[in-house]
C-alpha positions as CSV (number, residue, x, y, z in Angstrom):
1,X,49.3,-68.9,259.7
2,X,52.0,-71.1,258.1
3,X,54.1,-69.5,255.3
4,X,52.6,-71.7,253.0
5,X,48.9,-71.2,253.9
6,X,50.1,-67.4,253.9
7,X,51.1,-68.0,249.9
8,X,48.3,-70.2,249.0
9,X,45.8,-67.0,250.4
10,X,47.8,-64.7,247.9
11,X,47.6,-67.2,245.3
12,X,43.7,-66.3,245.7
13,X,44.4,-62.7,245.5
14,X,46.2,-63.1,242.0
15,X,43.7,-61.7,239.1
16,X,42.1,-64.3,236.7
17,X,40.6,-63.6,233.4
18,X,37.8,-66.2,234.9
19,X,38.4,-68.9,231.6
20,X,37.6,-71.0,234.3
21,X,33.7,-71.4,235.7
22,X,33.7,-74.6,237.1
23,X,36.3,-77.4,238.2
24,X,36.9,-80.4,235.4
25,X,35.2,-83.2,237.0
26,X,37.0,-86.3,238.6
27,X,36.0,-89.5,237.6
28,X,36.2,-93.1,238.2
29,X,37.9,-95.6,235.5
30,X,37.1,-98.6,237.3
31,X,36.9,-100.4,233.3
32,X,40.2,-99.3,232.9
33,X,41.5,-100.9,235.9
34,X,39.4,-104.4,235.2
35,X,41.7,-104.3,232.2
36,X,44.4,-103.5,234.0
37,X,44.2,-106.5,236.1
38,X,41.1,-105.6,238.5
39,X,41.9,-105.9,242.1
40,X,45.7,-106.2,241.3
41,X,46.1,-103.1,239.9
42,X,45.5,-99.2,241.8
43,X,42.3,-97.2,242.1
44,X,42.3,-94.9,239.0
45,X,40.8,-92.1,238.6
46,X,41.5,-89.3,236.2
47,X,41.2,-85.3,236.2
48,X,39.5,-84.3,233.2
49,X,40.8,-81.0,232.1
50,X,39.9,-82.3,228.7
51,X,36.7,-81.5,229.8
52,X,37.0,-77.9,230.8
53,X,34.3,-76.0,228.4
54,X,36.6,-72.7,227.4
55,X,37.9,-73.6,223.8
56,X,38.3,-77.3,223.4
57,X,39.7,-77.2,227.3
58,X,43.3,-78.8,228.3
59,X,46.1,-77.4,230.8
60,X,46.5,-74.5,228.4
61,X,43.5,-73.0,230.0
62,X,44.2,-73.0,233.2
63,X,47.9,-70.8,232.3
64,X,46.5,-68.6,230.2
65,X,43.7,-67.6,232.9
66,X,46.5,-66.0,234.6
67,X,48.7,-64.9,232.0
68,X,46.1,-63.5,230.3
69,X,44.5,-61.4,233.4
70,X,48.0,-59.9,233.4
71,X,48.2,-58.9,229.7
72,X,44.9,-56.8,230.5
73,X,46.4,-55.2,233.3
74,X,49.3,-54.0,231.0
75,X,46.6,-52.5,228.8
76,X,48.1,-55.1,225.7
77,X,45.8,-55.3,223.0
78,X,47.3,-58.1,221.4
79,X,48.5,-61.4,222.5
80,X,51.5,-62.8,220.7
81,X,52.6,-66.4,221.5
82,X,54.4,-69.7,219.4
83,X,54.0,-73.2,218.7
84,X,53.5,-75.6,216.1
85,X,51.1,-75.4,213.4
86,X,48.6,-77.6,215.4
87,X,49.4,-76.1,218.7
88,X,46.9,-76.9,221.8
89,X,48.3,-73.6,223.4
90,X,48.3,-71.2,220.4
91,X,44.3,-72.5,219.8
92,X,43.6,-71.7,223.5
93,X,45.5,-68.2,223.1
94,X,43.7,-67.5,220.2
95,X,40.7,-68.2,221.5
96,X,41.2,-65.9,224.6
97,X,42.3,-63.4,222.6
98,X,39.2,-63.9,220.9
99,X,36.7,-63.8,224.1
100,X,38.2,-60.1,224.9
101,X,38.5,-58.4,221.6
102,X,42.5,-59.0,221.3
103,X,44.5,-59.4,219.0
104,X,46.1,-62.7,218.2
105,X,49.7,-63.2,216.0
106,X,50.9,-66.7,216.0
107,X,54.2,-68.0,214.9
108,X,53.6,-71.5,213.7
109,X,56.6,-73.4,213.1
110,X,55.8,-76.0,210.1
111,X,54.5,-76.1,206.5
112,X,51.3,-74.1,206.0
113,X,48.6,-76.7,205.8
114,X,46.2,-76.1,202.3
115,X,43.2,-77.3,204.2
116,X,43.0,-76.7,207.8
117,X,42.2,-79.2,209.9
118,X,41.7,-79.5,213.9
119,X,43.8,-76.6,215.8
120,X,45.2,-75.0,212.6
121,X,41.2,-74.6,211.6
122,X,40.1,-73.3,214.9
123,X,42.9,-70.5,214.7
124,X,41.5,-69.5,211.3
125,X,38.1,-69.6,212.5
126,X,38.8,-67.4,215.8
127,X,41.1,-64.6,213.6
128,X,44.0,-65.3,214.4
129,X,47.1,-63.5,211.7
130,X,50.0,-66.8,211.3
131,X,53.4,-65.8,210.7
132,X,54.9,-69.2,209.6
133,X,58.4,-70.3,209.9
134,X,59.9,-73.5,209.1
135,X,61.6,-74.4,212.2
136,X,61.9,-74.4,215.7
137,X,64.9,-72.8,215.5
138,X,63.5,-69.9,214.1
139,X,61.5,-69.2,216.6
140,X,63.8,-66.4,218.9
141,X,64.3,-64.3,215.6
142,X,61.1,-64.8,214.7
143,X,59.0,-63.2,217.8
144,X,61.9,-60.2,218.4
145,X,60.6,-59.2,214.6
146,X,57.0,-60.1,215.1
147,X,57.1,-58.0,218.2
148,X,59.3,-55.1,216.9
149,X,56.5,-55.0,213.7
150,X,53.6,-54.4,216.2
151,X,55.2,-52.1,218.0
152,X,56.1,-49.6,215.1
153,X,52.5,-50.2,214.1
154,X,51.4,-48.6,217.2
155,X,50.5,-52.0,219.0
156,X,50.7,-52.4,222.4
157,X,51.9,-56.5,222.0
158,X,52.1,-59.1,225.4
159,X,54.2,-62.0,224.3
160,X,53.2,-65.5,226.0
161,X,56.5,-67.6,226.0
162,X,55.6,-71.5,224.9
163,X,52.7,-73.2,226.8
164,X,52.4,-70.7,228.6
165,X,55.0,-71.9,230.7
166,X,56.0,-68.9,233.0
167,X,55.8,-68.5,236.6
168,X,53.1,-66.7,236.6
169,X,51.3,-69.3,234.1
170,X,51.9,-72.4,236.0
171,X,50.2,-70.8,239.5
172,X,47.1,-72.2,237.2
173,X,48.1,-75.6,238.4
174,X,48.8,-74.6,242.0
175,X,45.3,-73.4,242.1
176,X,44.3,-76.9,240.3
177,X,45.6,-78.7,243.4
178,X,43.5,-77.3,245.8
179,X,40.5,-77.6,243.6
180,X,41.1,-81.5,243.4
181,X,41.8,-81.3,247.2
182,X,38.2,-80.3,246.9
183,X,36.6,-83.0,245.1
184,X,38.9,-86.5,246.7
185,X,41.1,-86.9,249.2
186,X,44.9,-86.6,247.9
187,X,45.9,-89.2,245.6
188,X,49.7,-91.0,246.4
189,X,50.5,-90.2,242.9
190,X,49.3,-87.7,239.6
191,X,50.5,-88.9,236.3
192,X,50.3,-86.1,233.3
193,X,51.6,-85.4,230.1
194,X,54.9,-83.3,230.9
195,X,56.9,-80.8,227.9
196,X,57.8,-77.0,228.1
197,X,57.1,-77.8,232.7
198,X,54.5,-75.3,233.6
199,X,52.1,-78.1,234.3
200,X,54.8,-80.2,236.3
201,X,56.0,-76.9,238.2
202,X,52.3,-76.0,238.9
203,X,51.5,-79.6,240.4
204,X,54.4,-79.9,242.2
205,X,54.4,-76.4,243.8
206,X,50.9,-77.1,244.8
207,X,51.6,-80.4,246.5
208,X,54.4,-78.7,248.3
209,X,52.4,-75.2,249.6
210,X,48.9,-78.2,250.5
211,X,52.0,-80.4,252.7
212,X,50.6,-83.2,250.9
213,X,52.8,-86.5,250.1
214,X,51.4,-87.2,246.5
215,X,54.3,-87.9,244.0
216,X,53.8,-86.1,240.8
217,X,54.9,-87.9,237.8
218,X,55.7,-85.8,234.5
219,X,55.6,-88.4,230.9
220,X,58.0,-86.4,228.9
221,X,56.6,-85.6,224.9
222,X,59.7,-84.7,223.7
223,X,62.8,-83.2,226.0
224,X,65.2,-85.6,228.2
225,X,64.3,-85.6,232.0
226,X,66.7,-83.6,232.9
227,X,66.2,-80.5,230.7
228,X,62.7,-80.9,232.0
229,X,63.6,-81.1,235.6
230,X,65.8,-78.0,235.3
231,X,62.5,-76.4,233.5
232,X,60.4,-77.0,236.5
233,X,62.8,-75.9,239.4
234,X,63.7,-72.4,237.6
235,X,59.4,-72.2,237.3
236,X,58.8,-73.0,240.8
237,X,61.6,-70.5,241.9
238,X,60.3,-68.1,239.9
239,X,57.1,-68.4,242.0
240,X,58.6,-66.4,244.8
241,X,58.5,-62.8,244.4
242,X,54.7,-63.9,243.2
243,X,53.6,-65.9,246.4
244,X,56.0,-63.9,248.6
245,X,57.6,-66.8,249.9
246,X,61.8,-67.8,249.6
247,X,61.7,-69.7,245.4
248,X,64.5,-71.2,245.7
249,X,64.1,-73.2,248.9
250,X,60.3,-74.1,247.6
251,X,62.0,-75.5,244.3
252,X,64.2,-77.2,246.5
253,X,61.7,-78.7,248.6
254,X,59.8,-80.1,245.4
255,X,60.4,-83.7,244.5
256,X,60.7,-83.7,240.4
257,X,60.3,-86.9,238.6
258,X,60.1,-86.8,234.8
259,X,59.8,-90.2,232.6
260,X,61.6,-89.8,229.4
261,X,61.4,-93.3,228.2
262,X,58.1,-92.9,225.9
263,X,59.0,-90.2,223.5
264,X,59.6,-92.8,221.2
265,X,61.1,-91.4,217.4
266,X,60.0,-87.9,218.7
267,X,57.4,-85.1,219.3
268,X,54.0,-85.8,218.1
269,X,55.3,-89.4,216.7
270,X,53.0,-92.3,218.1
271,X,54.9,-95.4,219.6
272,X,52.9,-99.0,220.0
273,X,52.5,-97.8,223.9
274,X,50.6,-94.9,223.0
275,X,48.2,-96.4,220.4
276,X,47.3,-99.2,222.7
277,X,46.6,-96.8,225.6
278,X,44.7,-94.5,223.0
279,X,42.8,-97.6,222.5
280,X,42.5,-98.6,226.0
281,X,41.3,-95.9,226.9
282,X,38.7,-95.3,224.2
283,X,37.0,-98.7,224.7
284,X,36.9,-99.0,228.3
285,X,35.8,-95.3,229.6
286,X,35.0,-94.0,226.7
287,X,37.8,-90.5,226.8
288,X,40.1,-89.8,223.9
289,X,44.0,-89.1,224.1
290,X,45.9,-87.7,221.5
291,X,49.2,-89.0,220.6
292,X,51.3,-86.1,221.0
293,X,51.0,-85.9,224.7
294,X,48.2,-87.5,226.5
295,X,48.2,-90.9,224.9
296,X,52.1,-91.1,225.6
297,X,51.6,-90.5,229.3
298,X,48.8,-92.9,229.7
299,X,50.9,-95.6,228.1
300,X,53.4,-95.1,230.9
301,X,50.9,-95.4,233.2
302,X,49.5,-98.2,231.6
303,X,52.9,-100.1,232.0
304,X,53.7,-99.1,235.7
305,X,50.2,-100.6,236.4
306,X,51.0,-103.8,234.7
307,X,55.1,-104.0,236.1
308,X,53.2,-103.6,239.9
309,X,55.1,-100.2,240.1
310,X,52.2,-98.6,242.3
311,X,50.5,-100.7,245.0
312,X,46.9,-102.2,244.8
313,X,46.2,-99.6,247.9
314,X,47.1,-96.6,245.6
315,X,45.0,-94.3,244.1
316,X,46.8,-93.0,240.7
317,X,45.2,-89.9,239.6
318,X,45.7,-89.4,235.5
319,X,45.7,-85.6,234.9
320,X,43.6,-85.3,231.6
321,X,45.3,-82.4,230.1
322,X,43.8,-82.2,226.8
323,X,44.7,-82.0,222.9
324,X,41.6,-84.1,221.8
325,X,41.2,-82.6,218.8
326,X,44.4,-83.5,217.8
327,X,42.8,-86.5,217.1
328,X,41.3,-84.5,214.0
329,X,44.2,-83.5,212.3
């Protein structure tokens, strides 16, 4: 047994909470493709973790399934975790918190809304306490107090870093490459929405460990490609002591490419690429995209397809990862 079929049989062994009962489906978008040109444009298809059941779905649940497994081990009985006030990854924590009687503390970063709508909502509704701060900068201070307060009230707190976004976390998208591997044969590339790297780091490790040639391309929401790059290879590394194999020579072996050139005025802010791919999208398949991530990375698959940047033999495989109800804020 290779090294790396000897880490993907310990990535089995790693508990789960089970947040997971099925695989997202992979489907077809030939409509998509007719408006993309038809025969001159790639197969598409698309992963639809938007579709996963557990709490309005996304990549969020496939981090937390891990992280969460491991907060239970520790005997934690609540979760603690950050974000903004509509967070996709503090909804999903909440919710998992929810599903096995946990606590829940969020510190949202932005203005308390006065009517809760879309992710703010479901966090009220699944009892989670929000400790508000006004900025990202506040975040570091923030969680040391939040933390330090649970812990003189006799709480035994777990703190999930951003997204998710640990070593540990992103083994939820290692895992997600060989359940794709069991549904179509590999795809020569995966484009996703890519920010605090967990999902990149998991995609790529996974194409690494499965030998497979796919290029993995990660549409940045909001950071420059190379903060994001240096995101993914100190994840990946970090998958060693984990998988038992040498980190540093898998990170090194992973080919990282980030797109940077859609952000646009900044996080969360639509550009005209990402409305027309929202659009797109919508009217020819019939899936939604939200503007803060998903729609962003679909426009800049949308333009490679038009600029002939993937050949008419390729199958391109978009990686729904969720934030629908973004749509409803």
């Amino acid at each position: 047994m290779t090294d790396h079929a000897a880490a993907l049989g310990r990535l089995a062994a790693i508990p789960r909470a089970q947040l997971l009962a099925a695989p997202s489906p992979v489907e077809e978008m030939p409509r998509l493709r007719d408006a993309l040109g038809g025969s001159a444009a790639p197969r598409l298809l698309v992963k639809r973790d938007d579709a996963i059941p557990f709490a309005f779905g996304g990549n969020k649940v496939r981090k937390l399934d891990f992280v969460v497994a491991d907060a239970r081990a520790a005997g934690a009985d609540t979760l603690v975790t950050l974000g903004g006030i509509r967070s996709n990854h503090a909804r999903v924590t909440a919710a998992a918190a929810a599903k096995f009687g946990l606590r829940c503390v969020l510190i949202a970063n932005g203005t308390p809304p006065a009517a809760p709508t879309a992710n703010a909502l479901l966090d009220r509704l699944l009892g989670a306490e929000i400790e508000y701060i006004a900025t990202r900068e506040e975040r570091p201070a923030a969680t040391r107090y939040v933390m330090a307060r649970l812990e003189r009230d006799g709480r035994k707190p777990y703190l999930v870093p951003l997204g998710a976004s640990t070593s540990l976390g992103a083994l939820g998208f290692v895992r997600a490459v060989g359940e794709m591997l069991e549904q179509i044969p590999p795809p020569q590339v995966i484009v996703h929405a890519a920010s605090s790297g967990g999902t990149h780091a998991g995609l790529v490790a996974g194409v690494a460990l499965h030998r497979l040639s796919t290029r993995v391309l990660g549409v940045s929401a909001d950071d420059p490609a190379g903060e994001v790059e240096a995101t993914v290879r100190a994840i990946v590394a970090g998958m060693g002591p984990l998988l038992r194999v040498d980190g540093d020579a898998l990170a090194a072996s992973c080919e990282i490419m980030i797109d940077d050139t859609c952000v646009g005025s900044g996080y969360g802010a639509p550009t005209a690429a990402s409305r027309e791919a929202q659009q797109l999208l919508a009217a020819s398949e019939a899936m939604f995209v939200d503007h803060t991530y998903t729609a962003k990375a679909l426009g800049a698959l949308v333009a490679r397809a038009r600029d002939g940047r993937f050949r008419t033999d390729e199958t391109v495989l978009f990686w729904h990862t969720g934030g629908q109800v973004g749509l409803f804020a």
